[in-house]
N, C-alpha and C positions, 0 to 999 in steps of 0.2 A: 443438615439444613438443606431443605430443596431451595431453587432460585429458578425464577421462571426467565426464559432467554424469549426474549423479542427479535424477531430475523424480518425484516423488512425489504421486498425485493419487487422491483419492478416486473409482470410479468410480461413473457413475448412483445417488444419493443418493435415500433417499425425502424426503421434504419437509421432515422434522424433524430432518433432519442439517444440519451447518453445511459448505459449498464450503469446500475448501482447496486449496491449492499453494505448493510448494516445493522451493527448487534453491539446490545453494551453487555458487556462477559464481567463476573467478579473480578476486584482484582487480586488476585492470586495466581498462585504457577498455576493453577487448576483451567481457571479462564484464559490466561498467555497460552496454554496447550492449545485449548478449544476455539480459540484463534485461529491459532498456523492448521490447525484442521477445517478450520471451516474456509478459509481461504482458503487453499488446495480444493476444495470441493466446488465453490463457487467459480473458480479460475477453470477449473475443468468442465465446468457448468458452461461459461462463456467459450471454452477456445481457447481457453489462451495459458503458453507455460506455467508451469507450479513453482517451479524450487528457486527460484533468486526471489521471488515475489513473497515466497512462503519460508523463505528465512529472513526476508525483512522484516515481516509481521512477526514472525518468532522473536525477535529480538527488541523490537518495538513493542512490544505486548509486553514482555518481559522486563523493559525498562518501567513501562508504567505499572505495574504488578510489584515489582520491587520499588523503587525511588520515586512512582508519584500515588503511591498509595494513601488512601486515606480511610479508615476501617468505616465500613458501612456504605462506602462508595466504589460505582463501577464505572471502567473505562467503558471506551465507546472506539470501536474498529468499523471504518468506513473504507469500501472502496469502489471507486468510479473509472469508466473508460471515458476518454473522449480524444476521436482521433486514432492516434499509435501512442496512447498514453496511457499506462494503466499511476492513478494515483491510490495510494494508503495513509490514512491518517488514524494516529491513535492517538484521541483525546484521555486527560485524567482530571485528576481537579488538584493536583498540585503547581500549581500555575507558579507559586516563590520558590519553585525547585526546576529552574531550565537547564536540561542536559547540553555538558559541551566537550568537545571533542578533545580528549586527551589521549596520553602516551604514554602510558603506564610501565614499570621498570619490568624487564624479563621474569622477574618470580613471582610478581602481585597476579593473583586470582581470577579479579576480575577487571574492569573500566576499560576491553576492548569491546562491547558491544556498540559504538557509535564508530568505530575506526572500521568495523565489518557492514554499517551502514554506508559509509561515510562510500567506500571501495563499491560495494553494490547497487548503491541506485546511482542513477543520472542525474537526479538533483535531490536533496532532501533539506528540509530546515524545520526551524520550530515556528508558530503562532501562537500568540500569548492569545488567552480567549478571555472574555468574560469573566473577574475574578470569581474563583480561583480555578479557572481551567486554561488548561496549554494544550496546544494540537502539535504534537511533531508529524512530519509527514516525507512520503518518501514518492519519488515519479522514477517510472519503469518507463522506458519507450522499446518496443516493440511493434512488429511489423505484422497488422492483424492478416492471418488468411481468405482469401478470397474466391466462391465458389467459381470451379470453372466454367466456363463457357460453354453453353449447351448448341447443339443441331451437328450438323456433318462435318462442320471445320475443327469440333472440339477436340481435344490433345487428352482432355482426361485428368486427373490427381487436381491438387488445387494449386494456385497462382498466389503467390504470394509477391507484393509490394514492395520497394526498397523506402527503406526511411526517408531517403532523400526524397522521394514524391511526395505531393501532395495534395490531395483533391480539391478544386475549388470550394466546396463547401466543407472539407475537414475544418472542425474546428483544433484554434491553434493549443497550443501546448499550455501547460496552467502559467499564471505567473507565481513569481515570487511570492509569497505569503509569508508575513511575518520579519523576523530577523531569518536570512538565511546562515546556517550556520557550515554547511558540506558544501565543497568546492566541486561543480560539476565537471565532471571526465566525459572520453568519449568510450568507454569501457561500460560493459554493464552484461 
């Protein structure tokens, strides 16, 4: 069975736009894969890290591929910058099945993929959407590169920002959305 994949992407943005992308993937381990690949690609597209970003989406794709499947229905993987913030959300359409953090006994299989979320982003929770869709979503903050400074006083390589700044016009950080269900750290 082919499936046609829709990829929606803002092109070349002046500065005060906010990066986005997104694609609804079957839900199957097929489209969870083709997820964490295409985020990797799109991350490397903008600038900005792969691998905590692109095993959050593995693992969120992957919850909604498994537990919020519904056959003939496709998730919906979104991600946007704004600021030092990279957000991921993965909608399904099982909105009476909301994932929660549990602690599963040393020999069970599976039910650590929200405890690997939970540990990896700076903030994540679920949105109940529109029956019957749920959006779990996950925020990366990250300190975007910035080209260096051109003419004779230039140093050269790029300049990079500490989180703690922050530009008057940066917009701020997402809020809450939804029930939050991950307790934010200062880890990530």
């Amino acid at each position: 069975m082919n499936q046609e994949i829709t990829v929606t992407e803002t092109p070349a943005q002046p500065v005060d736009q906010f990066p986005h992308f997104t694609v609804l993937l079957s839900s199957t381990r097929r489209g969870a894969r083709l997820a964490r690949l295409l985020t990797e690609a799109q991350l490397r597209h903008w600038g900005l890290p792969t691998e905590t970003a692109s095993q959050l989406v593995a693992e969120l794709a992957a919850n909604a591929a498994t537990h919020g499947r519904v056959p003939g229905r496709d998730f919906r993987l979104m991600l946007y910058v704004i600021g030092g913030t990279l957000r991921i959300e993965v909608t399904d359409t099982r909105g009476d099945r909301l994932p929660v953090l549990q602690h599963p006994e040393g020999t069970a299989e599976s039910g650590r993929g929200l405890l690997l979320v939970d540990a990896l982003a700076d903030r994540w929770g679920v949105a109940e959407d529109r029956f019957p869709r749920k959006t779990v979503w996950a925020e990366l903050c990250f300190s975007r590169p910035e080209p260096a400074p051109t003419g004779p006083s230039a140093g050269g390589g790029l300049l990079v920002k500490d989180l703690g700044e922050k530009e008057p016009d940066q917009a701020p950080p997402f809020p809450p959305v939804g029930q939050h269900r991950g307790a934010a750290h200062s880890g990530g």
